[in-house]
MITIKE-866925 format. One line per 2 residues: number of its first residue (from 1); for each residue x, y, z of N, C-alpha, C, O. Coordinates in Angstrom, 2 decimals, padded with zeros to 5 digits. Layout:
REM residues N
NUM	X:Y:Z:X:Y:Z:X:Y:Z:X:Y:Z | ...
//
This chain:
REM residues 104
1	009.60:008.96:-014.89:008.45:009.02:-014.02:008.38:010.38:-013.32:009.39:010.94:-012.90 | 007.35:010.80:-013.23:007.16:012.33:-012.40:007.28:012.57:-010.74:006.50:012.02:-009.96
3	007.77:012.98:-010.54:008.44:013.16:-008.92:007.75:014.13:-008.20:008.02:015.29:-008.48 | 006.72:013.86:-007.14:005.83:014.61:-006.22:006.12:015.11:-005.32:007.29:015.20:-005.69
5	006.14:015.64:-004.23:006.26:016.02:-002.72:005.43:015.19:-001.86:004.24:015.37:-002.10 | 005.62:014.44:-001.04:005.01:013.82:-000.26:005.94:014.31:001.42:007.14:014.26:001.70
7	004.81:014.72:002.18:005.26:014.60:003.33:007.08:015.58:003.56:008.11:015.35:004.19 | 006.57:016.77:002.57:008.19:017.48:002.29:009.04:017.19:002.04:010.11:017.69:002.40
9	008.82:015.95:001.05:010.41:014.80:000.42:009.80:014.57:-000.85:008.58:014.39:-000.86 | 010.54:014.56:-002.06:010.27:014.54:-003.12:010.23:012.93:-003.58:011.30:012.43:-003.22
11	009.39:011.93:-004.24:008.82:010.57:-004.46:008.94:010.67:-006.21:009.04:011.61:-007.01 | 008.88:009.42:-006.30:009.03:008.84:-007.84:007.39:008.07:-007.82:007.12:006.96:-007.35
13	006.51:008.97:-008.46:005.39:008.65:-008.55:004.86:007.71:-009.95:005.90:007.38:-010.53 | 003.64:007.17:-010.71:002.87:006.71:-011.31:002.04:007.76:-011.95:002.10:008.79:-011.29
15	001.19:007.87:-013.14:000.33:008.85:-013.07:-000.91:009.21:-012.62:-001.70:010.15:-012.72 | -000.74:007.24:-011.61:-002.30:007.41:-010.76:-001.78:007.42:-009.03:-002.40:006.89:-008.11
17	-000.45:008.19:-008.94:000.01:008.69:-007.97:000.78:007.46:-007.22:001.50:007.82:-006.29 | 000.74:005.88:-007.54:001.37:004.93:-007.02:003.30:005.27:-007.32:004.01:005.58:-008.27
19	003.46:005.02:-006.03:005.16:005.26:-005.63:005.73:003.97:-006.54:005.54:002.78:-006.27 | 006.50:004.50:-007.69:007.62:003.89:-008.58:008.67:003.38:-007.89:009.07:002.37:-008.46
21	009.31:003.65:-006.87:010.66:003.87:-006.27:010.35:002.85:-004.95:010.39:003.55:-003.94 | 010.07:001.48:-004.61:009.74:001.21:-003.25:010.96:001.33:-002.25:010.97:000.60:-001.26
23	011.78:002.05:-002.41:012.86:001.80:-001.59:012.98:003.52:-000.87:013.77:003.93:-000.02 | 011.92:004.22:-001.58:011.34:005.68:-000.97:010.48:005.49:-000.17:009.87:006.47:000.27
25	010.18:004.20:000.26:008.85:004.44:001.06:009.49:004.16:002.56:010.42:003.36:002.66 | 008.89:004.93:003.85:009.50:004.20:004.90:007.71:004.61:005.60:006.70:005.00:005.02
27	007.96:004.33:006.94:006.77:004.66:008.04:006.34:005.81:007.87:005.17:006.07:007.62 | 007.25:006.60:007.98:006.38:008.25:008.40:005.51:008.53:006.79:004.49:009.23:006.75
29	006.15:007.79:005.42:005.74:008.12:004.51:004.65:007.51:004.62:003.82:008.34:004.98 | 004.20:006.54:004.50:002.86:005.59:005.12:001.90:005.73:005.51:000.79:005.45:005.06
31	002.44:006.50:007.04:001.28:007.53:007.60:000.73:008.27:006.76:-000.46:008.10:006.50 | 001.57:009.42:006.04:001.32:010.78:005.08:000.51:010.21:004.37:-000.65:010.63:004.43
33	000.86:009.01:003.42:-000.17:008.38:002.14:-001.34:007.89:002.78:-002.44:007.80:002.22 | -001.12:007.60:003.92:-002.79:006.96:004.39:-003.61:008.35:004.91:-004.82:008.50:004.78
35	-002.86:009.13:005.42:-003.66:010.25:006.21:-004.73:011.17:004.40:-005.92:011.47:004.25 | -003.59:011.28:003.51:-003.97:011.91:001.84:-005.44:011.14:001.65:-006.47:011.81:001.58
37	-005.45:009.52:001.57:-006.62:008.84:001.90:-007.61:008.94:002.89:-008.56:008.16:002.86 | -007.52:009.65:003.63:-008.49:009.57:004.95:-008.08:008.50:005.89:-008.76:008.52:006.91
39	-007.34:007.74:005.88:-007.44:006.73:007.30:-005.87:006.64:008.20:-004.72:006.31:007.90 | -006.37:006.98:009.08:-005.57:006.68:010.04:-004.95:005.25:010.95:-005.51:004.50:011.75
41	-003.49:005.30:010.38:-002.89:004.09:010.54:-002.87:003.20:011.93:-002.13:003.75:012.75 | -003.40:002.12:012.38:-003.41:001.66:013.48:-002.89:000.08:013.17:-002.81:-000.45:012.06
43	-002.53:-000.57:014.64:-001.84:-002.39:014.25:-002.35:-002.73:013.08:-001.60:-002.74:012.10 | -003.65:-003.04:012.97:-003.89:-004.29:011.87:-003.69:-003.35:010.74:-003.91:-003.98:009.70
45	-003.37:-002.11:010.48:-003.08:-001.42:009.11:-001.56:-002.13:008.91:-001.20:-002.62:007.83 | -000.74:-002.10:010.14:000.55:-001.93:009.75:001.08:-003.55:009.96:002.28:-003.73:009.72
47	000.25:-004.77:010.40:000.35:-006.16:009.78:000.15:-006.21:008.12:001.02:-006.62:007.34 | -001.03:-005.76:007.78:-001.58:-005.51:006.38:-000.16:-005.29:005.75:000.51:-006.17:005.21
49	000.22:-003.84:005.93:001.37:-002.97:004.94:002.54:-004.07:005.36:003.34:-004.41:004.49 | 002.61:-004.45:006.28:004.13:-005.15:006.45:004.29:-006.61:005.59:005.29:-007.00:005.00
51	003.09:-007.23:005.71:002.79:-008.44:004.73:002.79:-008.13:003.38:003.03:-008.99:002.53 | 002.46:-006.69:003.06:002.68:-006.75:001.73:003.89:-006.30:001.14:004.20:-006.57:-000.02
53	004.70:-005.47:002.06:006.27:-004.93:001.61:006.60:-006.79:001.67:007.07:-007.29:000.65 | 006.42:-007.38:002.45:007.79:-008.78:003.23:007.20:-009.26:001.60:008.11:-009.48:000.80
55	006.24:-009.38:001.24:005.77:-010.31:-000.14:006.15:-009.82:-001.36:006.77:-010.58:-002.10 | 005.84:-008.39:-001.83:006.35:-007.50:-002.44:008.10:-008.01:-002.50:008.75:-008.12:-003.54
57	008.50:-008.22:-001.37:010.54:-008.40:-001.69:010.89:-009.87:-002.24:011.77:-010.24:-003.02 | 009.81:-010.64:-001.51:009.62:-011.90:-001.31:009.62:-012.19:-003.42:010.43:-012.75:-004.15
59	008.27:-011.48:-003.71:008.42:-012.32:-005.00:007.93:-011.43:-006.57:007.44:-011.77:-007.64 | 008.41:-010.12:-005.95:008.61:-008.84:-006.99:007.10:-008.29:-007.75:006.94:-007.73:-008.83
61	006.26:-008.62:-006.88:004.98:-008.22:-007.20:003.95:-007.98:-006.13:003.73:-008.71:-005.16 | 003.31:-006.76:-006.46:002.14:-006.72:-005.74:001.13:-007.73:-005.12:000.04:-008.06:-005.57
63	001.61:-008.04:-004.24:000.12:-009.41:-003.66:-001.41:-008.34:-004.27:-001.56:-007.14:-004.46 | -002.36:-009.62:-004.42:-003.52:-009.22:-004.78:-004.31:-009.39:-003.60:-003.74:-009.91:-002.64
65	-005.65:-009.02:-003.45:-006.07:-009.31:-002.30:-006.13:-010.63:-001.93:-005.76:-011.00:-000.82 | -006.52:-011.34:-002.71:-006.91:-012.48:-002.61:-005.77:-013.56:-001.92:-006.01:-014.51:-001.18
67	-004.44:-013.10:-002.42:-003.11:-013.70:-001.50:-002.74:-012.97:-000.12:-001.90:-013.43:000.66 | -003.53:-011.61:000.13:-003.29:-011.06:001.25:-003.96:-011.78:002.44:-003.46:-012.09:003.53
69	-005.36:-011.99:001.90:-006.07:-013.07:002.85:-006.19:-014.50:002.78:-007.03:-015.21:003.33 | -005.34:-014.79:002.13:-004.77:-016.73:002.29:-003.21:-016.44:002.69:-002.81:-016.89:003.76
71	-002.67:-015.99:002.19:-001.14:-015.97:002.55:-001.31:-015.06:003.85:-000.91:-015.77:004.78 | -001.67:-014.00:004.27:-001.19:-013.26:004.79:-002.34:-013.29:006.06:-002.54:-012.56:007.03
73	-002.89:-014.35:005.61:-003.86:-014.32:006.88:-005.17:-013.32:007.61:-005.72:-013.50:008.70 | -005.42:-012.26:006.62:-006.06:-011.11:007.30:-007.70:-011.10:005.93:-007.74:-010.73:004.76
75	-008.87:-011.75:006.92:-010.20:-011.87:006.19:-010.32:-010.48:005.33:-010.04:-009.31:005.58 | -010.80:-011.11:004.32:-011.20:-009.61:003.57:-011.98:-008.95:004.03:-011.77:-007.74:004.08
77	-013.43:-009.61:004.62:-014.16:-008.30:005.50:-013.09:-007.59:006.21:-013.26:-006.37:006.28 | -011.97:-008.07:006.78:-011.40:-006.98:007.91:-010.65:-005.95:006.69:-010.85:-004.74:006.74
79	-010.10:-006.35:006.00:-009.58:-005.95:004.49:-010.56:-004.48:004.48:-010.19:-003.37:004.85 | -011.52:-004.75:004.11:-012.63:-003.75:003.68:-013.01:-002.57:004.84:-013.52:-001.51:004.49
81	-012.80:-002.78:005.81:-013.03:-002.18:006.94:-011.43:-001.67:007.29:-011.44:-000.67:008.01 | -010.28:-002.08:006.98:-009.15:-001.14:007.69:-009.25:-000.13:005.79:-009.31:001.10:005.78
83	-009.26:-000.68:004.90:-009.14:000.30:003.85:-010.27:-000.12:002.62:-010.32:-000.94:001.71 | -011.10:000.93:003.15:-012.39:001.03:002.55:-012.26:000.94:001.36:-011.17:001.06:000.81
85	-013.86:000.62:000.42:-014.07:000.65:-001.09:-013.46:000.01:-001.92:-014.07:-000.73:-002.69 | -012.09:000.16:-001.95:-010.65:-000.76:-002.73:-009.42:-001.08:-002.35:-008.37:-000.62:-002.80
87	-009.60:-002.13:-001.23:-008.57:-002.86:000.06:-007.12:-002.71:-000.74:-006.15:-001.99:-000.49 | -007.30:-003.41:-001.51:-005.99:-003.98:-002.50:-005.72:-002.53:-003.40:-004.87:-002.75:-004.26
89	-005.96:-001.86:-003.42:-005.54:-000.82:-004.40:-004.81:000.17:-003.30:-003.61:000.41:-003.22 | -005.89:000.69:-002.47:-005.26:001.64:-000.91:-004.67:000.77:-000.02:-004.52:001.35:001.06
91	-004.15:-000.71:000.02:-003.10:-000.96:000.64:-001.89:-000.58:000.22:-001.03:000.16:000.70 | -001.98:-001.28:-000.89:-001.07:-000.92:-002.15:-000.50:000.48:-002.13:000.68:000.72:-001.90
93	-001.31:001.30:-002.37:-000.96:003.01:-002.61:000.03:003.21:-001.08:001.23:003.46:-000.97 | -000.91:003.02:-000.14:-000.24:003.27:001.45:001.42:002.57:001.81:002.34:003.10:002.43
95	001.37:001.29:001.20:002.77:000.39:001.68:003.38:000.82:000.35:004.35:000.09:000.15 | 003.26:001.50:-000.42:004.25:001.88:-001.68:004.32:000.99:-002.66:005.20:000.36:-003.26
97	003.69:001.05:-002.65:004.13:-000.38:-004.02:003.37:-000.28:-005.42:002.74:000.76:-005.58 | 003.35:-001.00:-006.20:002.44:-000.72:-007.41:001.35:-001.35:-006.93:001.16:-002.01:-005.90
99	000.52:-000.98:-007.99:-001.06:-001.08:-008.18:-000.65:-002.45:-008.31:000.39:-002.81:-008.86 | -001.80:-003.45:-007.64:-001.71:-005.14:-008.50:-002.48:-005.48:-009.36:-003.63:-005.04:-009.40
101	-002.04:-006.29:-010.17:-002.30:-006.49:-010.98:-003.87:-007.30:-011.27:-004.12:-008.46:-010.93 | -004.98:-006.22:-012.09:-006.00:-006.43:-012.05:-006.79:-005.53:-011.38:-007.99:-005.56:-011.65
103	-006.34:-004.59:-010.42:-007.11:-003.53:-010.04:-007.36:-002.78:-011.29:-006.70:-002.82:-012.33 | -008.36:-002.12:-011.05:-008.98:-001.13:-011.96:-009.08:000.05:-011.59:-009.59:000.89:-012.33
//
């Protein structure tokens, strides 16, 4: 896998830039990947990202949106509004994890 610079630390990237390595990802990296996106991380970003790392360990896969807002409790309108256009893809990218399965 090809290895990037993020945030002046070198990452185990994807070739659509998703972090290979989840055990490279911490907070400050988070910030960096959300700021690359345009949005700036606030609480309900970092319920979002934390529900999806705890699920992500929980059961070795990317939650989809659709388990983010039944399992994880957080409406998809709000979904759409903390990470615009493609919730589940730029959560994903931001909390490190792979793409889930079915994004496009």
């Amino acid at each position: 896998m090809p290895v990037t610079t993020i945030d002046s630390r070198p990452v185990h990237v994807d070739q659509e830039g998703f972090l290979t390595e989840p055990d490279e990802w911490d907070e400050d990296l988070a910030t960096a990947l959300a700021a690359q996106i345009g949005i700036t991380l606030g609480d309900d970003h970092w319920k979002a990202i934390r529900f999806l790392r705890n699920d992500f360990a929980a059961r070795g896969e990317t939650p989809t949106l659709r388990r983010v807002t039944v399992a994880g409790g957080i409406p998809t309108k709000e979904l759409f509004a903390l990470f615009p256009q493609k919730p589940a893809k730029k959560l994903a990218y931001v909390a490190g994890l792979p793409k889930p399965r079915g994004c496009v």
